[in-house]
N, C-alpha and C positions, 0 to 999 in steps of 0.2 A: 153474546147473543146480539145481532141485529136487528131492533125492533121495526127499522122505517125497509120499508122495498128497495134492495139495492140495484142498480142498472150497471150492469156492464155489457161488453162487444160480445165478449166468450165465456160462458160454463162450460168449464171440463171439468167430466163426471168421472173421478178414478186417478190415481197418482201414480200409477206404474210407469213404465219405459212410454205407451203409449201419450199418457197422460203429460207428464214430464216434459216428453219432446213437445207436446203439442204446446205448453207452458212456453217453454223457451222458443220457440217459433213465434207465437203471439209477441214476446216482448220485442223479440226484431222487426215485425211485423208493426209496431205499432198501435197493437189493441190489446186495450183493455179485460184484463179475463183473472176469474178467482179459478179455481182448482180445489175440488171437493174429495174426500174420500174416509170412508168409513174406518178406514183403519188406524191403527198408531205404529209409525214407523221407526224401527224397523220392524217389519214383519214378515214371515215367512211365507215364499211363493213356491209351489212344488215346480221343479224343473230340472233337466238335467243339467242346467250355468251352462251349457255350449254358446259362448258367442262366435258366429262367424264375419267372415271376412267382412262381408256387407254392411254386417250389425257394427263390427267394429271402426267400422268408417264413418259411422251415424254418430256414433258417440265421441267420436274425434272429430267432428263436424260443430257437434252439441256443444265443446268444448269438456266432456269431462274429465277429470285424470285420472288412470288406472292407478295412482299413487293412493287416493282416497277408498279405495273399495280392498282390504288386506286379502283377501284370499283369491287374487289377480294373479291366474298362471298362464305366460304364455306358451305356448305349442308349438314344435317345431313341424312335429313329423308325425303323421296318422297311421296306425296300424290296425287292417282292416283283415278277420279272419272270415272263411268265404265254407257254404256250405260243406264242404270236402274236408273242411280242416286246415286248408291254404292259411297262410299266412303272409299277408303282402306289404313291404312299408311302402306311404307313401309321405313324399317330402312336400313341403311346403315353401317357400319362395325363402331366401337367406337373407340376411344382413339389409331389408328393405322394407322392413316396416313388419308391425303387427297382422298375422293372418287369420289366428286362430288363440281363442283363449280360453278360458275356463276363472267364471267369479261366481259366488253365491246369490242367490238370489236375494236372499234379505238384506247381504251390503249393498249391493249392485242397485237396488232400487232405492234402498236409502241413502246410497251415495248423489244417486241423479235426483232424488229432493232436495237434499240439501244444497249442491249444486243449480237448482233451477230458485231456490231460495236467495241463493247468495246473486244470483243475476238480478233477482228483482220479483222476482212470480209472487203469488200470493196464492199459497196452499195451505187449506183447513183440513187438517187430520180429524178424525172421529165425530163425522159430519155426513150425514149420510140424505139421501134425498129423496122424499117419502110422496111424494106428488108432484107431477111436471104434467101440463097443460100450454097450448100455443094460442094466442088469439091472434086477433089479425091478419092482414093479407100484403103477400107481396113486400114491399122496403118496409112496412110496418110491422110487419110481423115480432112479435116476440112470445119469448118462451119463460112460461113463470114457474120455478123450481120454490116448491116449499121444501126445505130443509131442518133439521135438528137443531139450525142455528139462526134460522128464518129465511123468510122469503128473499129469491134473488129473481130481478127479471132482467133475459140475456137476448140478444140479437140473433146470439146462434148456439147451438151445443154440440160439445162435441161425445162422444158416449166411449169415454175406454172402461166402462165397468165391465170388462169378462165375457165370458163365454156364458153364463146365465146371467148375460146383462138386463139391473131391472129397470132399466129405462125402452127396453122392445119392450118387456111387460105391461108399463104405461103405455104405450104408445100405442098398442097392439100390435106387434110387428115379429111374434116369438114365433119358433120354427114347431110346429109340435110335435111330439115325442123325439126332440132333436136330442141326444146325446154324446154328440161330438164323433170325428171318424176315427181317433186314434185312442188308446188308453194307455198311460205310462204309469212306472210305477218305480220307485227310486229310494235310494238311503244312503247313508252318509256313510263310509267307513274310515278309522284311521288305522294305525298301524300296518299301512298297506308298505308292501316290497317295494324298492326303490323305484323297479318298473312300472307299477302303476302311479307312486309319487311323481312322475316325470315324463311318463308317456299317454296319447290317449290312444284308448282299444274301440273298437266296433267290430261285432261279432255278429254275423247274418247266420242265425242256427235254423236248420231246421224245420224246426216244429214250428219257429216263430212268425216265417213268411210273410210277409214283405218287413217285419218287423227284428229286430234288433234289441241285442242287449251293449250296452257302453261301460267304459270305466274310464272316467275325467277327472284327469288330477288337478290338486288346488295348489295354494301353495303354501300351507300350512303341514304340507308332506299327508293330508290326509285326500280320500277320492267322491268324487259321486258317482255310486253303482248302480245300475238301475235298467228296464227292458219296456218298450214298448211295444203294443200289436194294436193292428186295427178290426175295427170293430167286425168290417163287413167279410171277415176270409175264414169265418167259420167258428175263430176264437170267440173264449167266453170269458166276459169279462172277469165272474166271478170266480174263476179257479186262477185268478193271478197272484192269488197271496197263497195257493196254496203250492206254484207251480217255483215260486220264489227260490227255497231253499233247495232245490235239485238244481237249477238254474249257478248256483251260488257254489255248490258240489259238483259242476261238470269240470273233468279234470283241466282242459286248458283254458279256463276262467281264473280254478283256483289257481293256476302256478303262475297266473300273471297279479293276482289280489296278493298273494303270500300265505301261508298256513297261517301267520300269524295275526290278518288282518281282520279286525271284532267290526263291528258295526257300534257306531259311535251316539246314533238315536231309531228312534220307531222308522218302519218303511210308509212309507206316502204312498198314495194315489190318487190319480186326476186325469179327466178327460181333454183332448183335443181337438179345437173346431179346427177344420179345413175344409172349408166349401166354400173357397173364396171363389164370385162369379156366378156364383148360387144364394147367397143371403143378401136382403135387403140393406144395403149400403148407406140408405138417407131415407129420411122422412120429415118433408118440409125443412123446417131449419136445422135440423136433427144430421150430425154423421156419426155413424159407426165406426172406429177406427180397434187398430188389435184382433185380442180373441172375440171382442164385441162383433167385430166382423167377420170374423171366421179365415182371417188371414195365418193362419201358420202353414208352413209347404206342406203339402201330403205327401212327401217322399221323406222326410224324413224328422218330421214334427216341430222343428227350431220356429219359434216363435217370436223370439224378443228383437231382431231386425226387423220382418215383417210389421210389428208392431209400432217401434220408431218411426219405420219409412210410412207408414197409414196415419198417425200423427203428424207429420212433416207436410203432407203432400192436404190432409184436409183444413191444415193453417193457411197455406198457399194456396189454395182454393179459394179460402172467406175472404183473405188478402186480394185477393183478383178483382172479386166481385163483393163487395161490402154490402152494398143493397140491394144485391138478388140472389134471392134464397136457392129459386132458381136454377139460375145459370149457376150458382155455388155448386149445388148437388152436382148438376150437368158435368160441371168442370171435372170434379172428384169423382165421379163413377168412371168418365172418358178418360181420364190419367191413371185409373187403377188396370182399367180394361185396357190400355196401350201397353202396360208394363208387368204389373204382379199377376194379373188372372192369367196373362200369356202364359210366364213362368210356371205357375200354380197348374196348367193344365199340362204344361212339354213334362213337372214332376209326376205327376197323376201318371203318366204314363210309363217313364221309369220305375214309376213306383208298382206298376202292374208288371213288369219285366222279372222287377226283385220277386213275385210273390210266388214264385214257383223256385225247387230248389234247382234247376236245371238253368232254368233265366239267371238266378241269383249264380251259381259257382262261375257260368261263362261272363259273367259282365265282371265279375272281381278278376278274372282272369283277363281278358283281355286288357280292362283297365291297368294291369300291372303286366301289361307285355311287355312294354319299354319302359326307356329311359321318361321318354315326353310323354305318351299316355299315366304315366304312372304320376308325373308334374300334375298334369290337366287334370286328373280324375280326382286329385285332391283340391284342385282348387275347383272345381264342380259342385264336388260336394263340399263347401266350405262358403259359397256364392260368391267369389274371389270376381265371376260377372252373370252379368243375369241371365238366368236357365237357357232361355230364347231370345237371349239376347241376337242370336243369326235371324231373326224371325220380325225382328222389332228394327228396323232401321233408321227410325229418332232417335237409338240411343248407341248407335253406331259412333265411335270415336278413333285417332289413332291408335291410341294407346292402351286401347279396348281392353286387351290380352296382355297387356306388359303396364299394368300400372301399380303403384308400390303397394302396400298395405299400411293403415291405419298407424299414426303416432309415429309418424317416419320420423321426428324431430329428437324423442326420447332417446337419450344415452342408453345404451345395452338394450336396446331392444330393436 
């Protein structure tokens, strides 16, 4: 317990990937920041463990090791079945680094605490934060977070508490009757067929439009199975648990699970914000970063890159500009809007293509006409570079299109 008012630069509300990175930024950065969060780690985060290309670059950036996180699988090659029944592989880049991997979430996020621990961070597990208030104006400003373990007053906050994050609540800044655009729904199976122990699936069915069902294997030889649909194309949410076991029984699902493969715990479910470009991004010295901010792609729900890079880039904000709250926010909305809400809106769009079955079987096809669209379309979807990146010409480089993948240095991988 803290009895006296602690001061520091940065509160970060939340210890996930967001949180975390936002930790480990601060320490390079030079400011001072505790890191709060209600849980006890490890704890379990519903998701389907997809890291992409992008995400896996953040975390090889972050320094952390896939060696600490055991159920670290990486992915060569993506096998994508298409309304019709098609069946398309596509390859991922060879012998050049990490592109595509598959971790748990509950090591994966305790990996990156411990890792943001051993750097130096100072993060309080099961410490949650029950009242936040700003007084002041301008370079004075600061922000008084009462806590479970006492009061902290910070310079700036950063907010990766979630998608019913309850620092908007405080603040007034919540979306009403926001329920998030996407709904997934997942479980863990072992005794899956060597095929899905080693390969990953995506399966555009359907009934499911613009949504999908996956099987991501780990590396513990078991998978995560699992389907998400968005909110606004008619589906309901509440017949997902009932739509589950048919999904589970369509024949070339099961012949890639195995007959033999059980479900290993209960199925999850959980909502997805994606209105990044639409939700309130700052408030005073307040940023939203993560599901806080509504940053996961609406094309295809992956979250935990988007998450990192909105931690990264609201450190390197405060770092710019230390005493203007200001120009901080300024900084941080015009860097997201250069880069992620581009992306987030060229997906929106794609992701309106997929939601018919006629859009959906031609784009799997075309995408697997050749030899190089069938490269491209996997590194596309994987964010190997950014959506609109042709769009955005700050982040134009040579080797835009030919740069290695994540953890290039690692033996065997």
């Amino acid at each position: 317990m803290h009895n006296e008012l602690e001061q520091v630069d940065l509160l970060i509300i939340g210890a996930g990937p967001a949180g975390t990175a936002a930790a480990i930024e601060a320490l390079r950065s030079g400011l001072s920041a505790v890191v709060v969060d209600r849980a006890t780690f490890p704890r379990d985060k519903c998701c389907g463990d997809g890291l992409t290309t992008g995400c896996l670059r953040h975390l090889d950036e972050l320094g952390l090791d896939p060696a600490t996180v055991p159920s670290w699988h990486v992915v060569n090659d993506v096998y994508v079945g298409g309304p019709d029944g098609t069946t398309i592989e596509f390859p991922l880049p060879k012998g050049r680094g990490q592109f595509a991997a598959i971790a748990r979430r509950e090591e994966l996020d305790h990996a990156l605490v411990q890792h943001a621990r051993n750097l130096g961070a100072d993060i309080r597990e099961q410490t949650d934060v029950t009242a936040l208030t700003i007084e002041g104006q301008g370079a004075d400003q600061r922000a008084i977070a009462t806590t479970t373990a006492g009061k902290i007053s910070a310079s700036h906050i950063i907010a990766a508490d979630g998608m019913w994050s309850p620092t908007r609540k405080m603040l007034g800044e919540t979306m009403p009757s926001y329920r998030g655009d996407w709904h997934a729904f997942r479980q863990y199976f072992s005794n899956v067929s060597p095929q899905a122990a080693s390969e990953l699936w995506v399966w555009f069915e359907p009934d499911l439009l613009p949504g999908y069902v996956w099987s991501f294997p780990l590396a513990d030889g078991s998978a995560n199975v699992g389907f998400g649909i968005q909110r606004d194309t008619g589906h309901k949410i509440q017949d997902m648990k009932t739509l589950w076991p048919d999904i589970l029984a369509r024949p070339h699902i099961r012949a890639v699970l195995g007959e033999s493969a059980v479900p290993e715990s209960p199925h999850k479910a959980w909502p997805i914000p994606a209105r990044l470009g639409e939700a309130t991004l700052t408030h005073k010295n307040v940023l939203w970063v993560g599901d806080a901010a509504t940053a996961t792609d609406p094309m295809t729900g992956e979250g935990i890159g988007q998450a990192l890079e909105t931690g990264r880039l609201a450190v390197s904000s405060i770092a710019a500009h230390r005493n203007d709250p200001g120009a901080i926010a300024a900084a941080y909305t015009a860097d997201l809007g250069a880069s992620m809400v581009k992306d987030h809106r060229l997906a929106g769009a794609l992701s309106r293509v997929l939601g018919n079955r006629a859009g959906a079987t031609w784009s799997v096809k075309i995408a697997g006409a050749t030899g190089w669209t069938r490269r491209n379309f996997a590194r596309l979807l994987f964010e190997d570079y950014p959506r609109a990146v042709l769009g955005t010409p700050k982040r134009w480089s040579r080797d835009m299109f030919r740069r290695d993948g994540a953890f290039r240095s690692l033996t065997g991988h």
